[in-house]
Backbone as a ProteinNet text record, in pm:
[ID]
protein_1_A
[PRIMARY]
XXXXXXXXXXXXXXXXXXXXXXXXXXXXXXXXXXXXXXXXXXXXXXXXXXXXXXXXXXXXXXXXXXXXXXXXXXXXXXXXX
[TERTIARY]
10976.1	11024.7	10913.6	10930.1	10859.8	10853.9	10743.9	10768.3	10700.4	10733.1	10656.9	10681.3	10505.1	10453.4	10450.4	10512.7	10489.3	10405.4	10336	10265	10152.4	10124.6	9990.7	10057.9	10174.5	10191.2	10122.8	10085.7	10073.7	9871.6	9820.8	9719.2	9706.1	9788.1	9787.5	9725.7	9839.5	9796.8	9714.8	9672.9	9554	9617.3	9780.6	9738.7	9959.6	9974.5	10118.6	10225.1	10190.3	10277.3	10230.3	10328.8	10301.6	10404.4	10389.9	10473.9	10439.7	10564	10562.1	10626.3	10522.8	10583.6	10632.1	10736.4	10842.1	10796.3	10668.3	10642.5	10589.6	10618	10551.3	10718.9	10841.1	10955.5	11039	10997.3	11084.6	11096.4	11175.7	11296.9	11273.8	11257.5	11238.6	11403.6	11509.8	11595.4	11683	11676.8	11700	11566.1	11621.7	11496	11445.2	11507	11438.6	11366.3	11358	11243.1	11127.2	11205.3	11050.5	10964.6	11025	10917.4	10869.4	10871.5	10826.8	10726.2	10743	10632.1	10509.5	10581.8	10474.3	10398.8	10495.8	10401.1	10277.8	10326.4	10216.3	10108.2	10171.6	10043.1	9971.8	10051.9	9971.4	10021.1	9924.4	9977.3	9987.6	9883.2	9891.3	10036.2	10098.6	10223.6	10291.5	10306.1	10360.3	10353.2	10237.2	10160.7	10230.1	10306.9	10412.8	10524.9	10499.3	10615.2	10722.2	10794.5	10898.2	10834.5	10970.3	10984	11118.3	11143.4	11269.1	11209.9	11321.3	11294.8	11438.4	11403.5	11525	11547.8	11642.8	11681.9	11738.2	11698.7	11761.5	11798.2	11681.2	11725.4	11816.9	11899.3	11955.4	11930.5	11878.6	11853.1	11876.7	11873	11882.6	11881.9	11941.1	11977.6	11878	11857.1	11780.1	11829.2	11985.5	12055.8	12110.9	12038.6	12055.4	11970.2	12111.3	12045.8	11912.2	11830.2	11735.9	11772	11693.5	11719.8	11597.6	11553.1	11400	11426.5	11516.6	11505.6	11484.7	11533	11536.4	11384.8	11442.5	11334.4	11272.5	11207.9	11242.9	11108.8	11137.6	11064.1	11049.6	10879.5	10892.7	10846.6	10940.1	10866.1	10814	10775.3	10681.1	10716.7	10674.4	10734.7	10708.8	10758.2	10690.9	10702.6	10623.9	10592.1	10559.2	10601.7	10561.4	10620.3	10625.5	10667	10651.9
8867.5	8983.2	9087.4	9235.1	9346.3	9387.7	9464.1	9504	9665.9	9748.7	9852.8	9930.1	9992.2	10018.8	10172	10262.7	10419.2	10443.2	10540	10596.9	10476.3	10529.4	10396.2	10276.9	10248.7	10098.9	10041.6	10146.3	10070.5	10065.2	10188.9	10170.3	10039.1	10015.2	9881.8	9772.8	9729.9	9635.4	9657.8	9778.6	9773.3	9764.1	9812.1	9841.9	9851.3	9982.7	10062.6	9934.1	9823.3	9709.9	9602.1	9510.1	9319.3	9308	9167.3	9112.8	8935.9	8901.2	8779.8	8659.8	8542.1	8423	8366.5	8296.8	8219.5	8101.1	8035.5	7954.5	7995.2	8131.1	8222	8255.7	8247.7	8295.6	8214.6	8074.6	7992.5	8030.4	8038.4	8059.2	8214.5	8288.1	8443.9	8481.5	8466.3	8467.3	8622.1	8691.9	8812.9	8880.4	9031.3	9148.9	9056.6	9009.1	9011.1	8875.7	8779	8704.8	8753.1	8865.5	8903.9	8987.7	9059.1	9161.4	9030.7	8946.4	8813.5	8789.7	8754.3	8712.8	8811.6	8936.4	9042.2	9056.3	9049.1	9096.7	9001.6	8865.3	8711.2	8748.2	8799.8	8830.6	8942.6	9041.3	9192.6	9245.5	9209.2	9213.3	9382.3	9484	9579.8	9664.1	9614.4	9635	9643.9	9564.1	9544.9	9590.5	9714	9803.1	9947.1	9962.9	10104.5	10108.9	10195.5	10239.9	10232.7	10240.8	10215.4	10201.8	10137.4	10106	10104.5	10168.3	10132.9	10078.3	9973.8	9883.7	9931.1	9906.5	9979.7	9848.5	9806.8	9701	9776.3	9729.5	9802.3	9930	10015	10156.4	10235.8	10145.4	10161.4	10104.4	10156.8	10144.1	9993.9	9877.7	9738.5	9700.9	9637.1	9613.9	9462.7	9388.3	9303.5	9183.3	9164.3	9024.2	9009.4	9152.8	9176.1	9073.6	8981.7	8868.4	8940.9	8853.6	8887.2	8801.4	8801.8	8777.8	8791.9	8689.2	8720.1	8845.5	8893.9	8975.5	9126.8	9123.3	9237.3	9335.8	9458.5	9516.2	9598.8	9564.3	9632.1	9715	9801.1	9939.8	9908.3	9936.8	9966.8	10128.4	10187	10351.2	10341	10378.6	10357.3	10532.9	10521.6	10675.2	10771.2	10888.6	11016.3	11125.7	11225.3	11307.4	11484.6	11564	11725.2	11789.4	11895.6	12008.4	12162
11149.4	11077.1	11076.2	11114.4	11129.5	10957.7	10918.2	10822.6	10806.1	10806.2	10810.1	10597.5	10619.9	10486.9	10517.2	10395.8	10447.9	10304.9	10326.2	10213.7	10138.7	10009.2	9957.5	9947.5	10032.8	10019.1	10156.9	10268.4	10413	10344.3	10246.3	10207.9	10140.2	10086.3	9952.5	10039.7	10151	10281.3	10361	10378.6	10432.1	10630.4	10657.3	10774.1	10763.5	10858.1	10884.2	10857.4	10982	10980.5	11005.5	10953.4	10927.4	11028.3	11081.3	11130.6	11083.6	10983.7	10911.2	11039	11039.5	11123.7	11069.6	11168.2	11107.3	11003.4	11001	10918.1	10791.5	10793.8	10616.5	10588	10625.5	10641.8	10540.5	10539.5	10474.9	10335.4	10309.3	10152.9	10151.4	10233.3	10221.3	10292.4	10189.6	10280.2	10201.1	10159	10098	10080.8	10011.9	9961.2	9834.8	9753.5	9627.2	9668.2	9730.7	9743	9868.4	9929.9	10003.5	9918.8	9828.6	9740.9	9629.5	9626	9573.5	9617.5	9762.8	9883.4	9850.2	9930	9927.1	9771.8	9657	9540.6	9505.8	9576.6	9533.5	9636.4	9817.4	9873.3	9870.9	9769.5	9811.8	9625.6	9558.8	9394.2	9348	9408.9	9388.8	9413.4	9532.6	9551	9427.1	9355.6	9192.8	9091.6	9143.4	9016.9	9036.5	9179.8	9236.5	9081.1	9068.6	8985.7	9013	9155.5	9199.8	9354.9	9415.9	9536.6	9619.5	9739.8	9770.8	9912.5	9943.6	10089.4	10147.3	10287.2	10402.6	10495.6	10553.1	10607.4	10744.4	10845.3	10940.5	10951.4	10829.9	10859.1	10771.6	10685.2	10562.1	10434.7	10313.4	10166.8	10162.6	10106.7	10056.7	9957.6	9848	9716.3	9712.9	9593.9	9616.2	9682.4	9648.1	9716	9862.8	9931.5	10061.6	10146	10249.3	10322.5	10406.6	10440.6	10517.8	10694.9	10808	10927.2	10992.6	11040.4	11169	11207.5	11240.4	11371.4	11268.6	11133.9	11054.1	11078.1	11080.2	11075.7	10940.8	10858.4	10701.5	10697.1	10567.9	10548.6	10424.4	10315.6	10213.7	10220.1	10090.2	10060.6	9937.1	9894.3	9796.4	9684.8	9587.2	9514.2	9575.6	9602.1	9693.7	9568.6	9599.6	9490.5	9648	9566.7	9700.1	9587.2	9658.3	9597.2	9660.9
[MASK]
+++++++++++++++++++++++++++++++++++++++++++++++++++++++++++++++++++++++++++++++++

């Protein structure tokens, strides 16, 4: 599974994109246990005020199945003006 970080979340990790192996994969089978994963391996992640994750390119709710092949996005709050 690809995972790409936009804004201070790719800072948080410390690099744009992950790519998780199948043996870090097991029971990561929806969003809400990968932002699980990620918050146990990357805790600052958890400190974002908000977060939205993209699944193939479209928005993802937390009970959205997950898939090796998925390609997912976190955004992290954006602020401009």
């Amino acid at each position: 599974m690809k995972i790409k970080f936009f804004g201070m979340a790719g800072d948080i990790v410390g690099s744009p994109t992950i790519s998780l192996p199948a043996s870090e994969m097991a029971g990561i089978n929806n969003v809400a246990a990968l932002k699980a994963y990620l918050y146990k391996n990357y805790p600052k992640l958890g400190e974002l005020s908000s977060m939205a994750i993209a699944v193939n390119k479209s928005y993802a709710s937390e009970d959205t199945s997950l898939d090796p092949m998925d390609e997912i996005a976190l955004i992290p709050p954006v602020s401009g003006g």
